[in-house]
Rosetta silent file (secondary structure, phi, psi, omega in degrees, C-alpha in Angstrom):
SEQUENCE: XXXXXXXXXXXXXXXXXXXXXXXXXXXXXXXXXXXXXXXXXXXXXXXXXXXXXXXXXXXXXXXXXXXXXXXXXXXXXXXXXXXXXXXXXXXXXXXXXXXXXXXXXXXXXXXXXXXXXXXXXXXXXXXXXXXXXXXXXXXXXXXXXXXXXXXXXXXXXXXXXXXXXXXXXXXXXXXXXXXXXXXXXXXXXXXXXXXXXXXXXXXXXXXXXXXXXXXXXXXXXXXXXXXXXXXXXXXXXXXXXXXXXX
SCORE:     score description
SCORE:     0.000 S_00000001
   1 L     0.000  -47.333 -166.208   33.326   35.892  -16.792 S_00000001
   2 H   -78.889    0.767 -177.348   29.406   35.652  -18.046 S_00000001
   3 H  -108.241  -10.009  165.083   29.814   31.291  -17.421 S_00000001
   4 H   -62.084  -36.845 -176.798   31.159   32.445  -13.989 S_00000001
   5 H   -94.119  -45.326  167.883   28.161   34.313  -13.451 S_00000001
   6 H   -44.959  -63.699  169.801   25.820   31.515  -15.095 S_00000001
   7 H   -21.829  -87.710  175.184   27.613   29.184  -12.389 S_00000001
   8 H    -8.136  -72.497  178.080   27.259   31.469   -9.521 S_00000001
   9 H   -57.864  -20.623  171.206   23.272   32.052  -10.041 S_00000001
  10 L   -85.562  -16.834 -154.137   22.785   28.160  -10.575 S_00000001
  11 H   -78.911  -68.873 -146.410   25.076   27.360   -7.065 S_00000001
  12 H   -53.245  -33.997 -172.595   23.193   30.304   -5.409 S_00000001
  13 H   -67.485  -56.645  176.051   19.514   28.945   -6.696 S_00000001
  14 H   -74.669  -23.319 -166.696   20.186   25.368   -5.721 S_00000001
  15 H   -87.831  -47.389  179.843   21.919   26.231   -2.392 S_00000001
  16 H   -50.065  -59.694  175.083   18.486   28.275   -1.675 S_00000001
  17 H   -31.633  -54.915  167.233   16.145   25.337   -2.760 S_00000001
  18 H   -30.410  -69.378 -156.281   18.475   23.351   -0.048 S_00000001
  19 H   -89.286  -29.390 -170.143   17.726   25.727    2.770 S_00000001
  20 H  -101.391   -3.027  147.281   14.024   26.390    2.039 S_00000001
  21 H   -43.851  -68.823 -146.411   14.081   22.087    1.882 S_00000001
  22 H   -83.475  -12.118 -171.590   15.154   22.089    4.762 S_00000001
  23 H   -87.359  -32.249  167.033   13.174   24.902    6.640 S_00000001
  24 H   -60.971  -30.328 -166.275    9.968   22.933    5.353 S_00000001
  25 H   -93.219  -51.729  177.216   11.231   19.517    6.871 S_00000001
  26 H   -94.795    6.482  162.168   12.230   20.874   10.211 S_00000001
  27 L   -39.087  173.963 -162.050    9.716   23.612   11.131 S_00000001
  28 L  -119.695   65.808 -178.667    7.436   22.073   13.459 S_00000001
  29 L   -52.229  152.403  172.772    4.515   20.710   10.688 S_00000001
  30 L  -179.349  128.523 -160.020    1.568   19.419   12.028 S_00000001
  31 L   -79.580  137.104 -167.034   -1.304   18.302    9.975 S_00000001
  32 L   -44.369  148.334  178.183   -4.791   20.297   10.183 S_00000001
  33 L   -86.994  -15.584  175.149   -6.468   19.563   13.667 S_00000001
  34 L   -72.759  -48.620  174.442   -9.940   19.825   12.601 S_00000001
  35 L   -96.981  -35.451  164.351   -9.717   16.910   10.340 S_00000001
  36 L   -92.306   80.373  172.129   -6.797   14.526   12.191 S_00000001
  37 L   -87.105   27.204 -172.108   -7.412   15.738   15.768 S_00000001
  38 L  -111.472   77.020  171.652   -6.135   11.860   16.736 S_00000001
  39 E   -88.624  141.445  170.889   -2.264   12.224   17.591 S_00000001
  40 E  -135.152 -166.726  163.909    0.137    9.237   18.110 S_00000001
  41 E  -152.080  169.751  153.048    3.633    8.334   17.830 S_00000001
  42 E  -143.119 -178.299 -155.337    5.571    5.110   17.426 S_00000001
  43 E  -162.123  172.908 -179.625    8.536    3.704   19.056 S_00000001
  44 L  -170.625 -162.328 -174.349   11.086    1.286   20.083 S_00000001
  45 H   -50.708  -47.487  162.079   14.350    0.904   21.770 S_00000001
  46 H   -22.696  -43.482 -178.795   15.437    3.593   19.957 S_00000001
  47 H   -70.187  -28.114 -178.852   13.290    6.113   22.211 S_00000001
  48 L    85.248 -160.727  173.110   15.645    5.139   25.250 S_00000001
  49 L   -63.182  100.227  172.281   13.967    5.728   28.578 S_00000001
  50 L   -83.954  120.701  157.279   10.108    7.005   28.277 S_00000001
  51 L   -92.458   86.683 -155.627    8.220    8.897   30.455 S_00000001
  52 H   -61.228  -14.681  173.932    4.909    7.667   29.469 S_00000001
  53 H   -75.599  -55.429 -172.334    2.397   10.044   31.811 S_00000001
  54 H   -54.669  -31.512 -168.042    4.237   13.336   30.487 S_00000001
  55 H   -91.914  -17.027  153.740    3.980   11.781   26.370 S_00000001
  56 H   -98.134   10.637  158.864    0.492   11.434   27.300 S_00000001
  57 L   -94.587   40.657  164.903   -0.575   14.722   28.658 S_00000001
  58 L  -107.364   29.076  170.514    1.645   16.346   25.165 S_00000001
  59 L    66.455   10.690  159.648   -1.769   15.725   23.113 S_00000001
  60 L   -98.079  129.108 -168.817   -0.762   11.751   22.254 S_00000001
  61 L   -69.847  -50.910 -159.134   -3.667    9.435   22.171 S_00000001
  62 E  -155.923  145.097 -168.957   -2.339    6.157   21.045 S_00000001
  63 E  -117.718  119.128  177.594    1.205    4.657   20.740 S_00000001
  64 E   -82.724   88.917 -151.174    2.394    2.028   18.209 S_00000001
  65 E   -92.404  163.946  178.041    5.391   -0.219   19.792 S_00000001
  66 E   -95.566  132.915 -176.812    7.883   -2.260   18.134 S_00000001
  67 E  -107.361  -68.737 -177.930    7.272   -5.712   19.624 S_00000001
  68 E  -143.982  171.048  171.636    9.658   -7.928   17.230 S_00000001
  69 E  -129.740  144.141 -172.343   11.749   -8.319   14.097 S_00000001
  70 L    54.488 -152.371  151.240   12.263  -11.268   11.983 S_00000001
  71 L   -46.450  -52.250 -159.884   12.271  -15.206   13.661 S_00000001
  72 L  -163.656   35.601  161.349   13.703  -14.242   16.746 S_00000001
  73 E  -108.004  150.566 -151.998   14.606  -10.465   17.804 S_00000001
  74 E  -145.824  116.271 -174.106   12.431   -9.415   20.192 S_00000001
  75 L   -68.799  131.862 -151.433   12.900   -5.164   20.805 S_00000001
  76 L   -90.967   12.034 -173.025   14.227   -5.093   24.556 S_00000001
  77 L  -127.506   19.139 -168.583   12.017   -1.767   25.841 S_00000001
  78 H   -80.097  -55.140  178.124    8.901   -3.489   23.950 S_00000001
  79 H   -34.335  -71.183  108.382    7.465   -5.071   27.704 S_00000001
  80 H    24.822  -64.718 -168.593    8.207   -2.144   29.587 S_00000001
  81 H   -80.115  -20.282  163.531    6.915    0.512   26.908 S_00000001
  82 H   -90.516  -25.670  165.904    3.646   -1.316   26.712 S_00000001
  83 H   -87.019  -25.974  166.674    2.721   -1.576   29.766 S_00000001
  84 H   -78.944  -28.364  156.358    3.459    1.834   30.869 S_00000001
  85 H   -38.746  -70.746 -155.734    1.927    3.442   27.782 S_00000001
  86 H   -53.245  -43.738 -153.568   -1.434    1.551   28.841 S_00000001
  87 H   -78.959  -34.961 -170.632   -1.195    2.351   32.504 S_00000001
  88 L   -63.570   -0.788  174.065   -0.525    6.534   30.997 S_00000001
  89 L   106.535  -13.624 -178.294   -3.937    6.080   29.341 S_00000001
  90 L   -88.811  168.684  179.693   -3.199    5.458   26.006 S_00000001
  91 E   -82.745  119.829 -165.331   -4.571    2.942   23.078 S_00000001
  92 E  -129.330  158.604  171.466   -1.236    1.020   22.604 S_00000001
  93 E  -165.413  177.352 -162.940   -0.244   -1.769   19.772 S_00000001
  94 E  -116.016  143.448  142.401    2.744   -3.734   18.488 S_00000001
  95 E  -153.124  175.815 -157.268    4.324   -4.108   15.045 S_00000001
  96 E  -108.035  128.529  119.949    6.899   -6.538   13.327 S_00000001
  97 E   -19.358   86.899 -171.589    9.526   -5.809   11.514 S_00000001
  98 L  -116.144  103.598  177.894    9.527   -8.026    8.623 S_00000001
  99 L   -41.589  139.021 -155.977   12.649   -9.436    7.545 S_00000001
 100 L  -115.108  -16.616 -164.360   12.997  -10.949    3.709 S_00000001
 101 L  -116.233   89.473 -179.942   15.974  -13.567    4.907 S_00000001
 102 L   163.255  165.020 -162.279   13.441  -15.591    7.742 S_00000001
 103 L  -111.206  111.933  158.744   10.069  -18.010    6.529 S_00000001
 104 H   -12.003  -47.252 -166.264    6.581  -15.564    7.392 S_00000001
 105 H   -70.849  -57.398 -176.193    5.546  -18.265    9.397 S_00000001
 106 H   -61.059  -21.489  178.385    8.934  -18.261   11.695 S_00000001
 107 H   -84.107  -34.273  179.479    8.008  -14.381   12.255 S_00000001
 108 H   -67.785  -32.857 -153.030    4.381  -14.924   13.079 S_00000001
 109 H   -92.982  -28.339  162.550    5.418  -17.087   16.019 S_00000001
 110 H   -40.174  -66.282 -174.781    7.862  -14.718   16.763 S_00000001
 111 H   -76.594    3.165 -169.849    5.168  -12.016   17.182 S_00000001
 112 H  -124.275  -14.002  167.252    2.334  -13.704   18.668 S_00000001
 113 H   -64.375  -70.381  171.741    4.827  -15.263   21.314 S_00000001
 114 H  -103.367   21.457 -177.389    5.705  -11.880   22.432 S_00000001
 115 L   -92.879  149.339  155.329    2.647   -9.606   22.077 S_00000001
 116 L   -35.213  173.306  105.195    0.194  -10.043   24.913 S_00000001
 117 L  -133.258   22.192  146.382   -3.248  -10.835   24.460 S_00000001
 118 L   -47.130   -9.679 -161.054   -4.892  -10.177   27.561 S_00000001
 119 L  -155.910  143.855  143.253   -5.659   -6.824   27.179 S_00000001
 120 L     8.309  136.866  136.392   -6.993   -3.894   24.221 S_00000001
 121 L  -160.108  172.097  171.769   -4.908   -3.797   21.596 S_00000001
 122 L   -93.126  171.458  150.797   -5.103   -1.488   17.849 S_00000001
 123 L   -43.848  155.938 -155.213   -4.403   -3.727   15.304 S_00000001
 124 E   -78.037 -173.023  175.716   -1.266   -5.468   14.957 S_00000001
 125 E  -139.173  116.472  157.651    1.109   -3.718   12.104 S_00000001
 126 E   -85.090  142.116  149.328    4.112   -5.104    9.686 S_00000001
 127 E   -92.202  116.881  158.434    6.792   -2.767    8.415 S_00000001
 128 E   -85.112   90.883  166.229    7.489   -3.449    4.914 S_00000001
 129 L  -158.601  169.653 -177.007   10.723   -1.907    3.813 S_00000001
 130 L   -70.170  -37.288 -157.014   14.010   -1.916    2.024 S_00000001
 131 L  -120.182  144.462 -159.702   15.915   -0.219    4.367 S_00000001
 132 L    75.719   12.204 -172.104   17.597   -1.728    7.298 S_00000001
 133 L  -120.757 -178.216 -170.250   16.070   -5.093    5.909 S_00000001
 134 L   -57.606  157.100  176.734   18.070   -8.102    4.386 S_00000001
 135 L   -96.328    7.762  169.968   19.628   -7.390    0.963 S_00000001
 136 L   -93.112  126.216  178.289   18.052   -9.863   -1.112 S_00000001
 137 L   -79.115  121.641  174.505   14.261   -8.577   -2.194 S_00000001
 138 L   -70.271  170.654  175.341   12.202  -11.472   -2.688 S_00000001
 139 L   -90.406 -161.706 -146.309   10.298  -11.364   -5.917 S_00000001
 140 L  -106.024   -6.836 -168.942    6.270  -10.043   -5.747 S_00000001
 141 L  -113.971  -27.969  170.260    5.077  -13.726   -5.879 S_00000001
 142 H   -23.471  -91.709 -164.119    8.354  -14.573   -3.080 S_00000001
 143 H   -38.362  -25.702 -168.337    7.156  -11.678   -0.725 S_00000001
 144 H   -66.729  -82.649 -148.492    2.598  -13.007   -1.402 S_00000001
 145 H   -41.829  -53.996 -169.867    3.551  -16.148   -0.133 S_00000001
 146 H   -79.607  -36.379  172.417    5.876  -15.622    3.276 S_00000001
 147 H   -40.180  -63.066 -168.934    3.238  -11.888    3.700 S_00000001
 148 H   -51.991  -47.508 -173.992    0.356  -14.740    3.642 S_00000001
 149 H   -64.502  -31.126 -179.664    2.133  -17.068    6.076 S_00000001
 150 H   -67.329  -36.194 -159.324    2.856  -14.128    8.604 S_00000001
 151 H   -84.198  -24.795  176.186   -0.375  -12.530    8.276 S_00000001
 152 H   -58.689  -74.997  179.938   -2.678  -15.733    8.512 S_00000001
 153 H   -53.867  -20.712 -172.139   -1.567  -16.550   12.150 S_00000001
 154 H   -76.970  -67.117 -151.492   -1.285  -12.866   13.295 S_00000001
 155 H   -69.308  -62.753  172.162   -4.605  -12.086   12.218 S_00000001
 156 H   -53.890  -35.834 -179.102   -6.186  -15.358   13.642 S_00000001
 157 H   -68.932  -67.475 -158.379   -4.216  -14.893   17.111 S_00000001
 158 H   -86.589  -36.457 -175.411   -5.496  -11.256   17.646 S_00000001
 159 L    79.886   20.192  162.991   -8.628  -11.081   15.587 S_00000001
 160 L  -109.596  125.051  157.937   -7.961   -7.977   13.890 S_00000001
 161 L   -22.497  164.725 -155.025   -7.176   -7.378   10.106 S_00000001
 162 E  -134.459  122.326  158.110   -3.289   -6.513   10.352 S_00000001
 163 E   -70.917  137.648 -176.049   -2.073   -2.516    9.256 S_00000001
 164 E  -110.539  151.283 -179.343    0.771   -2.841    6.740 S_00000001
 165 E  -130.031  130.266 -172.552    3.350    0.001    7.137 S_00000001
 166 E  -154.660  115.939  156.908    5.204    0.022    4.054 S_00000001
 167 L   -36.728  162.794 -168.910    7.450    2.652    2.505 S_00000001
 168 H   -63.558  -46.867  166.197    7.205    4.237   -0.945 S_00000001
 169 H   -54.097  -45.451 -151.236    9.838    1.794   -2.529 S_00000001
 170 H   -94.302  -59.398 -173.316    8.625   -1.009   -0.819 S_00000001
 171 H   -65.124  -23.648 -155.115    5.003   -0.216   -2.012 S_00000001
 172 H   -91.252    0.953 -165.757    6.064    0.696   -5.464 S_00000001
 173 H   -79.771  -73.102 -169.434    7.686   -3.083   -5.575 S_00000001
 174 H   -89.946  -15.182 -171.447    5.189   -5.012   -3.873 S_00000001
 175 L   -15.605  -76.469  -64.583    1.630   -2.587   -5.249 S_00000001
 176 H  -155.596  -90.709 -141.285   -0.347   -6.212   -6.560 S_00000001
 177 H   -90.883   11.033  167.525    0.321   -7.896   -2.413 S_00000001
 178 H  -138.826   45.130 -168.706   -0.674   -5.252   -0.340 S_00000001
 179 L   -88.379 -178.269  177.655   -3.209   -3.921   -2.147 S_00000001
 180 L    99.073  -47.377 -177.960   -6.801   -4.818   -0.326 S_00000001
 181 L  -101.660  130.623 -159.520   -5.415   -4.109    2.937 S_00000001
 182 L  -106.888 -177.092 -149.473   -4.995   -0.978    5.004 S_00000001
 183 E  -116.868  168.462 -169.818   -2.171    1.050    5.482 S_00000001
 184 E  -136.458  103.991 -174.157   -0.303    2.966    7.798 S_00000001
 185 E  -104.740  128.169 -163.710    1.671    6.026    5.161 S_00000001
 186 E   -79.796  116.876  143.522    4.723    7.375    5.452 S_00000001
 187 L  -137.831  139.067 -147.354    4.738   11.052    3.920 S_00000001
 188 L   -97.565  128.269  173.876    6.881   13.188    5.800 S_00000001
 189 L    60.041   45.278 -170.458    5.485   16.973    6.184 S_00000001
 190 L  -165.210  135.133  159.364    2.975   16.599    2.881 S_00000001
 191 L   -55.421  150.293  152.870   -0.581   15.385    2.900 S_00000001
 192 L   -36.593  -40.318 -172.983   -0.279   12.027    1.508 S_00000001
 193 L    80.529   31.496  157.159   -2.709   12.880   -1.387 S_00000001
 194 L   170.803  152.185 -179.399   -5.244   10.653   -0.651 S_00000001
 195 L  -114.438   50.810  173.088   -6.648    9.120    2.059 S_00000001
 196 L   -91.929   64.391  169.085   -6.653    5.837    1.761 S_00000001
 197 L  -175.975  167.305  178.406   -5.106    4.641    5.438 S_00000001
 198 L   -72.180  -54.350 -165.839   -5.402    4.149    8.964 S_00000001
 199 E  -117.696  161.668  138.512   -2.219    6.074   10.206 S_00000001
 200 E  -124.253  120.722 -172.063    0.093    8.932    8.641 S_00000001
 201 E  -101.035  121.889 -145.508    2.967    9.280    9.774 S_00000001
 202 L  -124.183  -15.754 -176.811    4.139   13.154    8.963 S_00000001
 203 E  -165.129  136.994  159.449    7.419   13.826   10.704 S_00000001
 204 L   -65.502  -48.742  175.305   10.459   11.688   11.725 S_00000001
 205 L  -127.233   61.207 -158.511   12.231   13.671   13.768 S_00000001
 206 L   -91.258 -158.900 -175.002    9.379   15.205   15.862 S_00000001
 207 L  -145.228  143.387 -170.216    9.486   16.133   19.866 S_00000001
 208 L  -129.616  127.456  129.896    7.224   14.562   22.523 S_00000001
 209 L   -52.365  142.997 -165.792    7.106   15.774   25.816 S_00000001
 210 L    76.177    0.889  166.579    8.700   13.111   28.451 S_00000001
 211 L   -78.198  155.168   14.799   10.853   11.762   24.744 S_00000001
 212 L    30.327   28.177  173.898   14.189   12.392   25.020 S_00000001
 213 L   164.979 -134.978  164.606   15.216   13.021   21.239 S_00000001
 214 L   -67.668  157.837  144.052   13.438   12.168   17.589 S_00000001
 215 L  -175.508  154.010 -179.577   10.631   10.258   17.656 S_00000001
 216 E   -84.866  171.706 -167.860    8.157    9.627   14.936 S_00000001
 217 E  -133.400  165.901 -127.314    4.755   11.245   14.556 S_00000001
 218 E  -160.743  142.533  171.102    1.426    9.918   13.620 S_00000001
 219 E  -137.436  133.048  167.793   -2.326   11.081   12.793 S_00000001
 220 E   -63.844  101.759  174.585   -5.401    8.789   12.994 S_00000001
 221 L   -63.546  141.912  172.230   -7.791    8.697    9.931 S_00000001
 222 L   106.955  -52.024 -177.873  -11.352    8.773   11.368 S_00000001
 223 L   103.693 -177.158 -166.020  -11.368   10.915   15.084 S_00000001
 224 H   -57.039  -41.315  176.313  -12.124    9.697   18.572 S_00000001
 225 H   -88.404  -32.751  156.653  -14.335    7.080   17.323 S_00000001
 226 H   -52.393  -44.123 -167.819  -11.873    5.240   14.641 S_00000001
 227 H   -66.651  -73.775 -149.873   -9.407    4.825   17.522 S_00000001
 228 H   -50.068  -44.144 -166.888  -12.082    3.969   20.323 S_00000001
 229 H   -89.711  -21.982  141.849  -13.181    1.134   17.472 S_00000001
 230 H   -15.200  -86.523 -164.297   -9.716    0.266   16.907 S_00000001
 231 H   -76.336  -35.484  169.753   -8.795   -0.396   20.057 S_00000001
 232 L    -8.587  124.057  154.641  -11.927   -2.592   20.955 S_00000001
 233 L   -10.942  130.637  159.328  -11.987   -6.426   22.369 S_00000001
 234 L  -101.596 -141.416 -152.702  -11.874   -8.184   19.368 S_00000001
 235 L   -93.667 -165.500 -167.956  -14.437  -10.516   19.500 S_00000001
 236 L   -59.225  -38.745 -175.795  -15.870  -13.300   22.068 S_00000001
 237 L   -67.107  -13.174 -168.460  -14.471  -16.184   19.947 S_00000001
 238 L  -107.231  104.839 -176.691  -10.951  -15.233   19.746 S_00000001
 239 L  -116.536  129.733 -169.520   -9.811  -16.194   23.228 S_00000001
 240 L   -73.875   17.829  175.913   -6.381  -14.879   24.511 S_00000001
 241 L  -109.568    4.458  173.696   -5.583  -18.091   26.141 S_00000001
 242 L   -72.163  142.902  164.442   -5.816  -20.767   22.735 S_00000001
 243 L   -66.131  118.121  175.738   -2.450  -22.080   21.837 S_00000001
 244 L   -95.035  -15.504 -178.179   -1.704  -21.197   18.449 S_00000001
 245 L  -141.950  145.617 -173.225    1.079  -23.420   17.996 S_00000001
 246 L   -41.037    0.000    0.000    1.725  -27.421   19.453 S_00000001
C-alpha cells in the first residue's frame, strides 16, 4: 500500500510538471517590449497563403523568407512572399537551408540564383541543423570547409556578413566554425541568457494576424535603428547586376 502511495505522488508530481510545461510553452510569451520592441517572423511554404498587409499592421516589422535548400530546391511561395512582404512595408530577407549531402559551393549558386538583388535586403541567413537535414554529419573540419565555400560567394554577391541560424545541437557540434559570426537563436519562451545575436526566435507555434496557423516568432537585438541599418543598400561597389558565376 505505502509503494502505491510513493507511486501515486511521483505519477501525480510528474504529470503536474507536464501540464505547467506545457502552460509555459503555449501561453502567449512575448519577450519585454521596452528592450526588443523590433518584431518579426519567418516563413516558407509552410505558411500557405499570406496576407502580407494584415501580418504587417499585427506589430511585424521585418520578415525572414526561406529562399532555397541545398543545390537545387528552391521554396515555391519564396517569389511571391517576398515581394508582397516588401510591397506590405516590411524589411524582408532570404535564408538557405543548408544541406550536409550537397558541395557549399553547389548551394551558394543555388541561393544567389534565386534571391534578388535589386532591392533592400537584411542579411542573408543559413540554417544549420540536424533535423530535417541529411543523416550523415560531416565532421567540424567537413562542415569549415563546405560553411566557407557557401558563405564566400553569398557574402560577396550581397555584401553583407551572412546570419547563421543554428540550433542548440548543431551549435554544440560545430561551436569552433561558427564562432566569430552572428547569430540568429533559437530559445523558445526563455531569454536566451545572453545576448550575443541578431535575431531570437522565442515561440514556434505563435499567431500572426493574416497567418493562417503556426508560424515562428522573432525579436531584433538593437531597436528601430539595428533593423533600419540592417536593411540598408549595401554598398556602391557591390553591384546587383555582376555575374557571379561564368
Amino acid at each position: 500500500m505505502k509503494n502505491r502511495i510513493v507511486l501515486w505522488g511521483a505519477a501525480s508530481l510528474i504529470l503536474a510538471c507536464l501540464v505547467a510545461a506545457g502552460y509555459f510553452y503555449l501561453r502567449p510569451f512575448s519577450p519585454d517590449r521596452g528592450k526588443y520592441p523590433v518584431r518579426g517572423i519567418d516563413v516558407s511554404h509552410h505558411q500557405r497563403q499570406i496576407d502580407w498587409r494584415r501580418v504587417a499592421s499585427d506589430d511585424v516589422a521585418f520578415a525572414v523568407i526561406k529562399a532555397t535548400e541545398g543545390g537545387d530546391h528552391v521554396d515555391d511561395a519564396f517569389a511571391a512572399n517576398l515581394s508582397e512582404a516588401r510591397a506590405a512595408g516590411l524589411a524582408v530577407g532570404a535564408y538557405h537551408f543548408f544541406t550536409f549531402c550537397r558541395p557549399g559551393a553547389d548551394q551558394a549558386k543555388n541561393f544567389i540564383s534565386v534571391v534578388p538583388r535589386n532591392q533592400p535586403l537584411l542579411p542573408p541567413v543559413v540554417d544549420i541543423e540536424f533535423v530535417g537535414n541529411c543523416p550523415r554529419r560531416p565532421s567540424p573540419e567537413e562542415l569549415s570547409i563546405e560553411l566557407s565555400a557557401f558563405l564566400g560567394p553569398v557574402e560577396a554577391a550581397f555584401g553583407k556578413t551572412a546570419i547563421l541560424y543554428v540550433t542548440d545541437e548543431a551549435a554544440r557540434a560545430y561551436a569552433a566554425q561558427i564562432a566569430g559570426r552572428p547569430h540568429w537563436v533559437r530559445s523558445l519562451a526563455l531569454w536566451p541568457g545572453h545576448d550575443d545575436w541578431i535575431y531570437w526566435q522565442y515561440h514556434d507555434s505563435g499567431r500572426v494576424d493574416g497567418i493562417s496557423g503556426d508560424v515562428d516568432l522573432n525579436v531584433l537585438q538593437g531597436g528601430q535603428e539595428k533593423l533600419a541599418e540592417l536593411f540598408a543598400p549595401p554598398p556602391e561597389s557591390i553591384s546587383p547586376e555582376t555575374p557571379l558565376y561564368p
